[in-house]
C-alpha positions in Angstrom: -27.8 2.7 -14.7 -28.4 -0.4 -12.6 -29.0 -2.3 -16.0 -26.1 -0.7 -18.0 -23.6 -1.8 -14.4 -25.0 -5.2 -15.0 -24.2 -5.5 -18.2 -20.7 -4.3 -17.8 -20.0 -6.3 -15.4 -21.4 -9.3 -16.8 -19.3 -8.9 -20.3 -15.8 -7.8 -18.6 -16.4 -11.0 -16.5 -17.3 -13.2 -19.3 -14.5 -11.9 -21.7 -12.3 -12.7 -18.7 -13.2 -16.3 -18.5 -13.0 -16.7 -21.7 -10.1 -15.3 -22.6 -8.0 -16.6 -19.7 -9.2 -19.9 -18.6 -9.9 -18.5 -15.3 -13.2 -19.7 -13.8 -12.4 -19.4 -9.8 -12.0 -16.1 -8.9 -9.3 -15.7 -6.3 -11.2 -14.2 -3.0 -7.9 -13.3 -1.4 -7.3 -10.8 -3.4 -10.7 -9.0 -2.2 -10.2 -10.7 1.4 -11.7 -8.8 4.2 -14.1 -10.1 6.9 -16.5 -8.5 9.1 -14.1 -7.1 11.8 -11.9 -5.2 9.1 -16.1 -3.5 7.4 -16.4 -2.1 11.5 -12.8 -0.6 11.8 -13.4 0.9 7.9 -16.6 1.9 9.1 -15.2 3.6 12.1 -13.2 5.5 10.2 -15.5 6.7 7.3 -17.8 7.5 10.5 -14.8 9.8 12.1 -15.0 11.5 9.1 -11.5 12.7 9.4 -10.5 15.5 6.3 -7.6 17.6 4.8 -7.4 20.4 3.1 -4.6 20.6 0.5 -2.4 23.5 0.7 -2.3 26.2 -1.8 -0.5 24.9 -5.0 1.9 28.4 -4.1 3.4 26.9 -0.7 6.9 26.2 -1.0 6.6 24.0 2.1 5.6 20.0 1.8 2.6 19.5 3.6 2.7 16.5 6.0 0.1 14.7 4.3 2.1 14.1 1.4 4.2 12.0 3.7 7.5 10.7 2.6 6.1 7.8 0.0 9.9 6.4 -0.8 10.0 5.6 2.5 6.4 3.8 2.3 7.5 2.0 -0.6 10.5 0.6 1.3 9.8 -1.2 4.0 9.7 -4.4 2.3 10.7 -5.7 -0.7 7.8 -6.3 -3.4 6.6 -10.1 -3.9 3.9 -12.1 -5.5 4.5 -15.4 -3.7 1.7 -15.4 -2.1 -0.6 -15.4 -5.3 -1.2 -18.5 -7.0 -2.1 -18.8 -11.3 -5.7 -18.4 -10.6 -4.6 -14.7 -9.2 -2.1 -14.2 -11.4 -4.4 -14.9 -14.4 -7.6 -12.9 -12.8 -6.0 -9.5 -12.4 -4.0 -9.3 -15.8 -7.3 -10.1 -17.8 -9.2 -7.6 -15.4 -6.3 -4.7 -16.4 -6.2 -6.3 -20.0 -10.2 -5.9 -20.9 -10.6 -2.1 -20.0 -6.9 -1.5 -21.3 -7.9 -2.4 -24.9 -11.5 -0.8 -25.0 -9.8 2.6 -23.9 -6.8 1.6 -26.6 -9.4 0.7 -29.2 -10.9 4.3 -28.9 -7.9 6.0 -28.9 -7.2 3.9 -31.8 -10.3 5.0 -33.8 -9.9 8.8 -32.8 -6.3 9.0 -33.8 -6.3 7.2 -37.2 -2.7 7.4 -38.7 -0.9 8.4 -35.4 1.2 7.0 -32.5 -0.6 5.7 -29.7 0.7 5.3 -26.3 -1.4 4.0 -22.7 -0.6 2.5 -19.3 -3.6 0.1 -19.2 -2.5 -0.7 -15.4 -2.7 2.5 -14.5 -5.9 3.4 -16.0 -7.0 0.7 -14.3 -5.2 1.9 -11.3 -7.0 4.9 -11.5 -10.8 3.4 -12.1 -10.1 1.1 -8.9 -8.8 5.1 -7.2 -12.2 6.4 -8.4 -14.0 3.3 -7.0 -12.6 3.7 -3.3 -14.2 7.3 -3.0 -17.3 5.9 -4.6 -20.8 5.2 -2.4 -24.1 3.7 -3.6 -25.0 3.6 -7.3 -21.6 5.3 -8.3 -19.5 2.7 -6.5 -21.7 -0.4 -8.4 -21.0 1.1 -11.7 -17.8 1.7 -11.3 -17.6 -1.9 -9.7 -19.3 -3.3 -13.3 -16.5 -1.3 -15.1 -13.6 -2.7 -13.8 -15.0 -6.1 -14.1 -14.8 -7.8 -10.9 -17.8 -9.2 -8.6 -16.8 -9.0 -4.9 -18.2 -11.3 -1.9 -21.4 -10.4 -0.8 -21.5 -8.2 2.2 -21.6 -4.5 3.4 -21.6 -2.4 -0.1 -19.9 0.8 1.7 -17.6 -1.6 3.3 -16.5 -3.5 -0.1 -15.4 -0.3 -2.4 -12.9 0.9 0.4 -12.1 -2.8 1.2 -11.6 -4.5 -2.0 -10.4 -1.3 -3.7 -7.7 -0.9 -1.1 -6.2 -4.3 -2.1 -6.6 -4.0 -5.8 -4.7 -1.2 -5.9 -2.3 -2.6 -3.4 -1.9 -5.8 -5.1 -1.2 -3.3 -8.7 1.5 -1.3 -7.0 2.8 -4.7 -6.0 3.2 -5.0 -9.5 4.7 -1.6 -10.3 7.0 -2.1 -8.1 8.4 -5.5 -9.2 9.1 -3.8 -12.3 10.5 -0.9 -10.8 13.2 -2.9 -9.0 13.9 -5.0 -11.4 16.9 -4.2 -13.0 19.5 -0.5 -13.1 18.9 -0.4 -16.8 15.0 -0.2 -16.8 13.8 3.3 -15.1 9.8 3.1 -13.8 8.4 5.8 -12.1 4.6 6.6 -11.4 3.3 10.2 -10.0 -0.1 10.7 -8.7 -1.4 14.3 -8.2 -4.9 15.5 -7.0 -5.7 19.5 -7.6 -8.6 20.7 -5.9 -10.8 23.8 -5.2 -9.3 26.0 -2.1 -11.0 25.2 1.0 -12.7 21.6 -0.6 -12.1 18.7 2.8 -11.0 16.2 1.1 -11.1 12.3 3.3 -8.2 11.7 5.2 -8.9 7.8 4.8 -9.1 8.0 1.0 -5.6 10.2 0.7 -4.0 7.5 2.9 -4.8 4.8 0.5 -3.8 6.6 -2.1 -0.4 7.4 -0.6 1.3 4.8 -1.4 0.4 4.0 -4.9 2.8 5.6 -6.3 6.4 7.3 -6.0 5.3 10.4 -5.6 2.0 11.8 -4.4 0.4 15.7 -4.7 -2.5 17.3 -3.5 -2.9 20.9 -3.8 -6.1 23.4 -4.1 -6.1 25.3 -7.1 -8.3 27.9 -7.9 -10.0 26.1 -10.8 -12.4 29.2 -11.7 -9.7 30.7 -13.8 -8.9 28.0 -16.0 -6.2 29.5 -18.0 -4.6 30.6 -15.2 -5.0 27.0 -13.2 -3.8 25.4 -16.4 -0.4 27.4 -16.1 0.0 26.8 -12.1 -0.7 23.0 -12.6 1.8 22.4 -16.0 4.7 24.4 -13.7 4.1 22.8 -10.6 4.4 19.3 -12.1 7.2 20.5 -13.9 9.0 21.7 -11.3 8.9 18.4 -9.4 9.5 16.1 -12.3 12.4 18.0 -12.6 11.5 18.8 -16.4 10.5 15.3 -17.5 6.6 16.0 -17.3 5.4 19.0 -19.2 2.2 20.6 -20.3 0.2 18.3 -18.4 -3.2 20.2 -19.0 -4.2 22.2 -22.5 -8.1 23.5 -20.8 -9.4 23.0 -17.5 -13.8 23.3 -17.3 -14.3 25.8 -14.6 -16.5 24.0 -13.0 -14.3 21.3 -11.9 -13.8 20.7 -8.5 -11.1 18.2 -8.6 -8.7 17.2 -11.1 -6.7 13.5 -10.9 -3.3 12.8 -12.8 -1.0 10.2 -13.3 1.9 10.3 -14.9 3.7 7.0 -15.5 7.4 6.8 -17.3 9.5 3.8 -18.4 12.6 4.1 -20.1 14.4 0.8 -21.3 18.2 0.2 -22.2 18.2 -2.8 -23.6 20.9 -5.4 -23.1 23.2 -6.9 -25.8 21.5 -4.4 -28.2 23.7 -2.0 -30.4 22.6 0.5 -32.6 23.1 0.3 -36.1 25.5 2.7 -37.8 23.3 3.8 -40.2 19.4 5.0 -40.0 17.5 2.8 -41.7 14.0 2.6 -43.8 10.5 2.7 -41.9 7.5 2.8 -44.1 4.8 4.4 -42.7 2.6 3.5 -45.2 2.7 1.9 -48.6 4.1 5.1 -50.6 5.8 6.9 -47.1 9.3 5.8 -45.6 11.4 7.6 -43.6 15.0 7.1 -42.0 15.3 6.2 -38.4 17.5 5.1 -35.8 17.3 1.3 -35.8 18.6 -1.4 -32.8 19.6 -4.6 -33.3 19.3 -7.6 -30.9 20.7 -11.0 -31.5 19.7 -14.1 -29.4 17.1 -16.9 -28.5 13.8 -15.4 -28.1 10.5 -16.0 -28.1 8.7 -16.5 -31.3 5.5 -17.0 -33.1 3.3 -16.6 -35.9 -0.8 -16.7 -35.1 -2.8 -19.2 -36.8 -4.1 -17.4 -38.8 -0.9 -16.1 -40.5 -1.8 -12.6 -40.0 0.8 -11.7 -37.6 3.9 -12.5 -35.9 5.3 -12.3 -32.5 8.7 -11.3 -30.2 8.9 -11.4 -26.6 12.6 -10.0 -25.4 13.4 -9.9 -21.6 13.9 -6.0 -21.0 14.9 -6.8 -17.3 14.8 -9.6 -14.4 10.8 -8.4 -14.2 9.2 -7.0 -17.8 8.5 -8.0 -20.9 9.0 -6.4 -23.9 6.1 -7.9 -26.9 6.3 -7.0 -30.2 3.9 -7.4 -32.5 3.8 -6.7 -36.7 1.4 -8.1 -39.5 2.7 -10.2 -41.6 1.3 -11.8 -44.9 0.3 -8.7 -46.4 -2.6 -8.2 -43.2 -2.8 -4.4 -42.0 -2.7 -3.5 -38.2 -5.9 -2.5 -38.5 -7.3 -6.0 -39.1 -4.5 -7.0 -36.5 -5.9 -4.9 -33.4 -9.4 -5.9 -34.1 -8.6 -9.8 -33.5 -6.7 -8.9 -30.2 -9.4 -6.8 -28.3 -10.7 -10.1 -26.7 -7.8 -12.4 -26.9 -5.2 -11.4 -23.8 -3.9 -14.7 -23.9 -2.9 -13.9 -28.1 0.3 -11.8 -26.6 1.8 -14.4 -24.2 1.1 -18.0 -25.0 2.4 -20.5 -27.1 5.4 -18.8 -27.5 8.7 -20.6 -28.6 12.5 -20.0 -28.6 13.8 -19.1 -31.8 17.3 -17.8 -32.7 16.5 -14.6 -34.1 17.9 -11.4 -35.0 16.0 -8.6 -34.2 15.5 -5.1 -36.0 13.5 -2.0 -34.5 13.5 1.4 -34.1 14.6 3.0 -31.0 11.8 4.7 -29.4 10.6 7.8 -27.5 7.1 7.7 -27.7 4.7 10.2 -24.8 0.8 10.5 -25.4 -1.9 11.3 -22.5 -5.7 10.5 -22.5 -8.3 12.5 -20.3 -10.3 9.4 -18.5 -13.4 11.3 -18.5 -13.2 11.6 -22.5 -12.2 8.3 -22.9 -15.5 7.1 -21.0 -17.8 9.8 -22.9 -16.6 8.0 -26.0 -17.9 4.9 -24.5 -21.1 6.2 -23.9 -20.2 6.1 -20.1 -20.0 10.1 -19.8 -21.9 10.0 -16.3 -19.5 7.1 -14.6 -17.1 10.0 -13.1 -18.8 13.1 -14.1 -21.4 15.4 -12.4 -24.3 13.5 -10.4 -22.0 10.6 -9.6 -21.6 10.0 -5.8 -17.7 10.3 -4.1 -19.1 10.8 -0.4 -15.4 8.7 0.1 -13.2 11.7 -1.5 -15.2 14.7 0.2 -18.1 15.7 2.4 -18.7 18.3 0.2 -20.3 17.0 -2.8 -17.5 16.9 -5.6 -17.2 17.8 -9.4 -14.8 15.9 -11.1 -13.0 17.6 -13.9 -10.3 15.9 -16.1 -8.5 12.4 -14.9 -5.6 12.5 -17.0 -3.5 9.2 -17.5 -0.2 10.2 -19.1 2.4 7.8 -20.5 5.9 8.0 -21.7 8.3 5.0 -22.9 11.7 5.2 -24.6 13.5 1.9 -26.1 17.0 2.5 -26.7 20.4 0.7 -26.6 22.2 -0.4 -23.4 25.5 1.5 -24.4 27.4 -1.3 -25.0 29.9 -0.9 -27.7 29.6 -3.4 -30.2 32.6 -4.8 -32.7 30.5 -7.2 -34.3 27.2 -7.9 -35.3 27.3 -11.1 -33.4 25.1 -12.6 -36.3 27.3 -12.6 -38.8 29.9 -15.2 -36.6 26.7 -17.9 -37.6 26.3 -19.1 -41.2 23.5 -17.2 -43.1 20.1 -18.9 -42.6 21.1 -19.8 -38.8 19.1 -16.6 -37.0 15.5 -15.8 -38.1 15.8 -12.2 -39.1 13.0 -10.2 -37.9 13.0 -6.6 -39.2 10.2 -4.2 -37.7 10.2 -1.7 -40.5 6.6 -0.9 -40.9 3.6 -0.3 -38.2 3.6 -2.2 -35.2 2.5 -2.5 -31.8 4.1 -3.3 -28.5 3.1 -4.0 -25.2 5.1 -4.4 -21.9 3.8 -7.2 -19.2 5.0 -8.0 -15.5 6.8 -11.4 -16.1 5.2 -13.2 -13.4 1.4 -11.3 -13.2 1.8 -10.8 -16.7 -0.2 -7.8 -16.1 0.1 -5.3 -19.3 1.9 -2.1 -18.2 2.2 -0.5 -21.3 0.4 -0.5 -25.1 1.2 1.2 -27.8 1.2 1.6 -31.7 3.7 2.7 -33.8 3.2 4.3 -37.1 6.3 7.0 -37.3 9.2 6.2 -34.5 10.1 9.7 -35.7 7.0 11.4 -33.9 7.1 11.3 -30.3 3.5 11.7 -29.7 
């Protein structure tokens, strides 16, 4: 496994450097010294543990803390990050992000597709604090990066601490960006009654997202579990989040979800009166709601010719990319050019008056991490045998690590009385019309870390 971390690590770096232009990588972003090893040391020593409460008590245990108030004591910035930073973690998230799109691409031939490759990543680096020994330098190899040299133990807990600090840094740019864009991340752990789980690794994990779960579940009865975990999560997503798990292996000792959610209302767009045509495939259209946006965006066509480009400003912090083949080329041919170019969705860029056509969207799909890393011939990276000393004394089986994702598109509400294109003369505005497959992504504007990916083959489906 030593070989297989190596060469992991050694790829995800190169494609980085490549890709990106980034050849320093920024230390401060894994910045810890000795004296900040002894205290974590300390405190993996004191070996302090919880035990989640039954997933049946109707009281909030205090360990769950009160994360909105975590997430408010001061307001999110990057300013202390320089390009080099910037530059490194987006093509750290971007690498992963598109080898887990890539097999949900292949295994879903014909469908939507839908991810959050910040918070799978989000999740790896989660994974990676609770990891010790061999389990921690795989994982390490995975998500891409190659720490200082120092205490091992120390530098999972260390640099994972501040990876996932520095991505919730992110999430939360986005999040308070702008009233018409709504971001929300939850973050549940369900474990075996009676399992300890580390006190120090819950704490980290606290404040990664808006609202954080752990509750024992008795996982022997998997139907049963299933049923508890889908109406709990429910219940405190207040209906948004449903049938979160289909099976549960009995032999899981701990289960990991995330369930991230952006919905967009997108200024000075208006619906248009009448659905319009979608072709899902050469001999297959159907009639959807459409959107219309008219302005100066961002524009291009690759050099190849095989595809064309539209970046609109979805708030004061994302970025909405939209991406179709053009030139008779098929997506298919489209993705496979864009697995190691990150820079392809972002650069070289240019204003263009344009008016915009695309469907209004509701799209919600969810991906077992586990399955995702079988398919990548990584089934042992987070499965039985692999060492999370830093989750629990006792020795842990991870079940399912589900990463689910839901993003709608949809009109700001803003009555219309004119297309404002027709006050120019024809010819004035580049019309752009997305009325066949496509993909999208959504970056941070300043990290331009991806946040969301997804493929659309029928706006009609939601999943």
């Amino acid at each position: 496994m030593n070989l297989v971390a190596g060469l992991l690590c050694l790829l995800a770096c190169l494609t980085v450097v490549t890709c990106d232009r980034v050849y320093v990588h920024p230390f401060n972003l894994f910045s810890f010294n000795q004296s900040d090893c002894d205290k974590l040391e300390k405190l993996v020593q004191e070996g302090k543990t919880i035990v989640p409460v039954s997933i049946e008590s109707q009281t909030t245990p205090e360990y769950e803390g009160d994360v909105n108030d975590k997430n408010e004591l001061e307001a999110p910035s990057l300013n202390t990050w320089g390009k080099e930073e910037r530059g490194y973690l987006s093509g750290l998230v971007y690498v992963p992000g598109m080898r887990f799109y890539n097999v949900l691409q292949k295994a879903r031939t014909g469908q939507n597709v839908l991810l959050s490759p910040s918070s799978l990543y989000s999740s790896l680096v989660s994974f990676y604090l609770g990891a010790s020994n061999q389990t921690a330098l795989d994982l390490q190899g995975l998500l891409g990066f190659v720490p200082p040299s120092g205490n091992p133990d120390c530098t999972s807990t260390a640099v994972g601490s501040n990876f996932l600090s520095s991505l919730r840094t992110i999430e939360r740019l986005v999040k308070s960006g702008d009233e018409e864009l709504l971001f929300s991340k939850t973050l549940s752990l369900f474990s075996a009654p009676g399992i300890p789980l580390s006190q120090l690794f819950i704490e980290h994990l606290l404040p990664s997202a808006d609202a954080f779960y752990a509750r024992a579940v008795d996982l022997t009865n998997p139907g049963e579990a299933a049923k508890q975990i889908n109406a709990f999560v429910e219940t405190k997503s207040e209906g948004q989040s449903k049938c979160l798990l289909a099976d549960i292996d009995p032999s899981s000792e701990l289960l990991f979800a995330v369930d991230v959610r952006l919905a967009v209302n997108v200024k000075q767009a208006f619906p248009l009166k009448e659905p319009q045509e979608f072709w899902v495939d050469s001999n297959t259209k159907v009639l959807v709601p459409m959107l219309s946006v008219t302005g100066t965006l961002k524009y291009k066509t690759d050099a190849s010719g095989t595809f064309s480009l539209v970046e609109v400003p979805i708030s004061k912090t994302a970025l909405l990319v939209l991406l179709q083949p053009i030139n008779g080329s098929d997506l298919e041919h489209v993705e496979s050019e864009l697995m190691s170019q990150s820079s392809a969705w972002l650069q070289r860029l240019s204003p263009r008056d344009i008016k915009l056509t695309l469907p209004a969207l509701t799209l919600e799909d969810s991906s077992d991490l586990q399955q995702l890393l079988a398919d990548m011939e990584l089934p042992t990276l987070l499965g039985k045998g692999a060492d999370f000393s830093k989750i629990s004394n006792a020795s842990l089986t991870v079940g399912k690590v589900i990463n689910k994702a839901f993003f709608k598109l949809a009109s700001d509400g803003t009555d219309q009385a004119e297309d404002p294109a027709a006050q120019k003369e024809d010819g004035a505005y580049l019309d752009v019309t997305l009325n066949k497959p496509f993909l999208f992504a959504v970056f941070e504007k300043q990290s331009r870390v991806m946040l969301f990916l997804g493929r659309v083959v029928n706006p009609l489906h939601e999943d």
